[in-house]
C-alpha positions as CSV (number, residue, x, y, z in Angstrom):
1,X,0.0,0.0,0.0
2,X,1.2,3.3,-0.7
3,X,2.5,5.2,2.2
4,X,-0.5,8.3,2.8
5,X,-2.7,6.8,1.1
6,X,-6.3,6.7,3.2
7,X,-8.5,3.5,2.3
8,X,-11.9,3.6,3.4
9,X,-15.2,1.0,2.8
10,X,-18.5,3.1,1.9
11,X,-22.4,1.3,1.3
12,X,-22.7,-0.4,-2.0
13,X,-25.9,2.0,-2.4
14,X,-23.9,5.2,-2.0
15,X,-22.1,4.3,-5.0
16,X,-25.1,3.5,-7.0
17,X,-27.6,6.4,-5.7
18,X,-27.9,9.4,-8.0
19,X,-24.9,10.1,-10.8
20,X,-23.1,7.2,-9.4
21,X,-19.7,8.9,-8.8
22,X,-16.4,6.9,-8.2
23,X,-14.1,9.8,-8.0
24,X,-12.2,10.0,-4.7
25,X,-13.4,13.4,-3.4
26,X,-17.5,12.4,-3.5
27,X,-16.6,9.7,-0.4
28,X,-14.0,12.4,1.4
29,X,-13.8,12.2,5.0
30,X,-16.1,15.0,5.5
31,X,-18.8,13.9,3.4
32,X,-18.9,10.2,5.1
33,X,-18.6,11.9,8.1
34,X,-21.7,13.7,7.2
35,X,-23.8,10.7,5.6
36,X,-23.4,8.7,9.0
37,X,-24.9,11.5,11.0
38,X,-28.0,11.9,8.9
39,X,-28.1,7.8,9.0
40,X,-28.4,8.2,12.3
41,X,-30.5,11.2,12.9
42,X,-33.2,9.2,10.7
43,X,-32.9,6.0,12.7
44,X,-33.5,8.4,15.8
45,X,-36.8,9.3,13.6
46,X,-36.3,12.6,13.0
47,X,-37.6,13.7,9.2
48,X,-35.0,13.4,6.7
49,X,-36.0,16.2,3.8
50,X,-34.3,17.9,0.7
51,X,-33.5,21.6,-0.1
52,X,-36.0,21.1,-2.6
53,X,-38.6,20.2,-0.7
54,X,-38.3,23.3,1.2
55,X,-37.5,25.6,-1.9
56,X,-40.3,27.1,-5.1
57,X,-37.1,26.9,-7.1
58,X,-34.0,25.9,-7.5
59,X,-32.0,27.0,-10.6
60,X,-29.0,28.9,-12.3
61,X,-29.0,31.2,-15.8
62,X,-27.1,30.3,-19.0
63,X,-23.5,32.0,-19.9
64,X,-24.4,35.4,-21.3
65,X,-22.0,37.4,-23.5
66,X,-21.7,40.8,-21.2
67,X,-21.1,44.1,-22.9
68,X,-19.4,45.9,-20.7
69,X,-19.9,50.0,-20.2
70,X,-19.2,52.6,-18.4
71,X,-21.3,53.3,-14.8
72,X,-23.2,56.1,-16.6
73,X,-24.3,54.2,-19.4
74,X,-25.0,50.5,-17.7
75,X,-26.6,48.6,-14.9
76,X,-24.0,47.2,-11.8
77,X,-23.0,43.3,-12.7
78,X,-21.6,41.4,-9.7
79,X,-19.6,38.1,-9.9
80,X,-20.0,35.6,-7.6
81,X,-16.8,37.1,-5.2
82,X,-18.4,40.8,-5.8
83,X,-21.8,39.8,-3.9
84,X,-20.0,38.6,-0.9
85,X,-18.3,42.1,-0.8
86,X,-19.3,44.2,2.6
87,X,-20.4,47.0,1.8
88,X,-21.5,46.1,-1.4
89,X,-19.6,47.9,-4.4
90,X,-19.8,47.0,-7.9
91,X,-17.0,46.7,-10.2
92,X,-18.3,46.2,-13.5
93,X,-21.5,47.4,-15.1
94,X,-22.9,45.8,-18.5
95,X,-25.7,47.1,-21.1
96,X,-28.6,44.9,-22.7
97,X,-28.5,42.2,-20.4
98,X,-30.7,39.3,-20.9
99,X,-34.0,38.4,-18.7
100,X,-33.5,36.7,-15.6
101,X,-30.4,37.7,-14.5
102,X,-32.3,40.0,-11.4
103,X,-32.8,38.1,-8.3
104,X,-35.3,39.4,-5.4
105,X,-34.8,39.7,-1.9
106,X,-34.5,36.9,0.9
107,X,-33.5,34.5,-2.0
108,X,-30.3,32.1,-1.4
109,X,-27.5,32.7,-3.5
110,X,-24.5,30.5,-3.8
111,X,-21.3,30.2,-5.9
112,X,-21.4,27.1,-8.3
113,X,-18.0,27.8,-9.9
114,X,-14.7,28.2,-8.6
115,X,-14.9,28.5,-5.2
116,X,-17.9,26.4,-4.7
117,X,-20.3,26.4,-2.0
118,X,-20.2,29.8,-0.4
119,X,-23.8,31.3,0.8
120,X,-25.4,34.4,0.7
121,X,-29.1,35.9,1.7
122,X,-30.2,38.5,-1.0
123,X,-30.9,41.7,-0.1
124,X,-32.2,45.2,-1.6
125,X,-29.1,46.5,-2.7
126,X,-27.6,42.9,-4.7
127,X,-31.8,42.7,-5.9
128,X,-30.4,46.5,-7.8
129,X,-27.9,44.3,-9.7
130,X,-27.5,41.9,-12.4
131,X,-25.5,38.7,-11.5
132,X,-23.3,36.4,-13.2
133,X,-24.9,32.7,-14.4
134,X,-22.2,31.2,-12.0
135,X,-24.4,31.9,-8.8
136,X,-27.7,29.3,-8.0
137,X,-30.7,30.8,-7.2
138,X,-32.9,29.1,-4.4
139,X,-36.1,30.4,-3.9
140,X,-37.4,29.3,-0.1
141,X,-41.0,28.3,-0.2
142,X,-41.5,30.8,2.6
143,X,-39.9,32.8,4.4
144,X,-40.6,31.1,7.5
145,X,-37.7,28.7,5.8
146,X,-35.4,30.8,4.5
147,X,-32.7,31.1,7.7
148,X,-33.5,27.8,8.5
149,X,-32.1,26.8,4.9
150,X,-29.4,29.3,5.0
151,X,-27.9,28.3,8.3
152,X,-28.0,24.8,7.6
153,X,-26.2,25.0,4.3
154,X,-23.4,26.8,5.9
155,X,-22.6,24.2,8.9
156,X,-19.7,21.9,8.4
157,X,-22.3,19.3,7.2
158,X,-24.3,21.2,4.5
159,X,-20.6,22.4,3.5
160,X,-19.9,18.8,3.1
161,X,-22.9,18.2,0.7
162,X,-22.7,21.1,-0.8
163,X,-19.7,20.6,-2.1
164,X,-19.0,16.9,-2.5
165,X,-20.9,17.1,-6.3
166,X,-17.9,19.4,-7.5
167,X,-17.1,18.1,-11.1
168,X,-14.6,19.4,-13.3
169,X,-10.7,19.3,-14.1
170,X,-9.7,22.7,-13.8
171,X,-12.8,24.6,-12.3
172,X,-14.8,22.8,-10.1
173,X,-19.0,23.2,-10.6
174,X,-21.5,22.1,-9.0
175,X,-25.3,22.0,-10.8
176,X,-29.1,23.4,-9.3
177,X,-29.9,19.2,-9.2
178,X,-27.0,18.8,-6.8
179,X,-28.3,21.3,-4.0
180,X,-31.7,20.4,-4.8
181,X,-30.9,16.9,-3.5
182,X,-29.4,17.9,-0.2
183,X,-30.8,16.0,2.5
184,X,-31.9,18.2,5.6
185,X,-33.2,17.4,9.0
186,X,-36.4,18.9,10.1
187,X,-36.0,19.7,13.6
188,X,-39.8,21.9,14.2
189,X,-38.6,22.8,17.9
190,X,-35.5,24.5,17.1
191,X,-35.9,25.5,13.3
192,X,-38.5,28.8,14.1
193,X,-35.8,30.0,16.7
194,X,-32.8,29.8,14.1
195,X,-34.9,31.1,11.3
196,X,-35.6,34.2,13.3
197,X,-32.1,34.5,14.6
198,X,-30.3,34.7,11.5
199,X,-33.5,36.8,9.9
200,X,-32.5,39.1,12.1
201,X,-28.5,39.0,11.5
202,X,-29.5,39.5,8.0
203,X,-31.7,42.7,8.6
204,X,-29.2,44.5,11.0
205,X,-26.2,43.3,8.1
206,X,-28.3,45.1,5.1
207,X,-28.8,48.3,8.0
């Protein structure tokens, strides 16, 4: 056996669920790690959902050729590190943009390219801008949901899903289908008091 070289046994029926991927980062650590604990919180009998079950939509927009202009003459474009930038400050602006590219408040944004997996709340100022394909748009069924969902995909495990479907050589991606299928636990005691706790982080953030 080569010397650092980790060796580990996973379920027959991880390998043969969904795209049925036998590259070594899918079954990292982390991500087994993560599968176990959601094993067992279901044999506890705790509800076992998916982000889509708790989302209207779940989608990205198709590459675009930008035409880039001057702030006077065009309307503020962000990239997927420009929306994470506090205060928000736009870079780049771009003229005749197609449909769709607008998002609306209290959706979830997050990177699909590159750096892959990072999370954002949408607020009035980024809902002023038009963003880049590269960012999924989730669209929480309510808002009762939404920092539930949020806070959730940002602990180590929904880090773990979120990025174990990373595919590419160069730059890693990850598709709408692949959050959609994120499992989450529904935890009714404690989900109201986190939704309203990071509501609230979100509203004094955007103040």
């Amino acid at each position: 056996m080569m010397e650092g070289v980790q060796i580990v046994n996973v379920p027959v029926h991880w390998v043969n669920e969904g795209e049925k991927r036998l590259d070594a980062g899918f079954y990292a650590q982390d991500v087994i790690t993560a599968r176990i604990l959601i094993d067992k919180i279901s044999s506890s009998g705790i509800s076992i959902e998916r982000v889509e079950d708790l989302a209207k939509d779940t989608f990205h927009r198709t590459r675009f050729k930008r035409k880039y202009v001057s702030k006077k003459e065009g309307l503020p474009f962000l990239t997927p590190t420009d929306v994470f930038m506090f205060p928000l400050c736009p870079r780049k602006f771009v003229k005749d943009p197609p449909d769709g590219l607008r998002v609306s408040e209290d959706w979830i944004l997050i990177t699909c390219s590159g750096t892959v997996g990072r999370t954002i709340i949408s607020n009035s100022e980024i809902a002023k801008c038009i963003l880049s394909h590269d960012i999924i748009r989730v669209i929480p069924k309510s808002k009762e949901y939404l920092g539930f969902l949020y806070a959730y995909l940002n602990t180590w495990v929904g880090q773990a899903f979120l990025t174990k479907d990373q595919y590419g050589a160069t730059v890693k991606h990850i598709e709408p289908h692949h959050v959609a299928n994120i499992p989450i636990p529904r935890i009714p005691d404690l989900e109201e008091e986190i939704n309203q706790k990071i509501l609230e982080a979100h509203k004094l953030r955007e103040e």
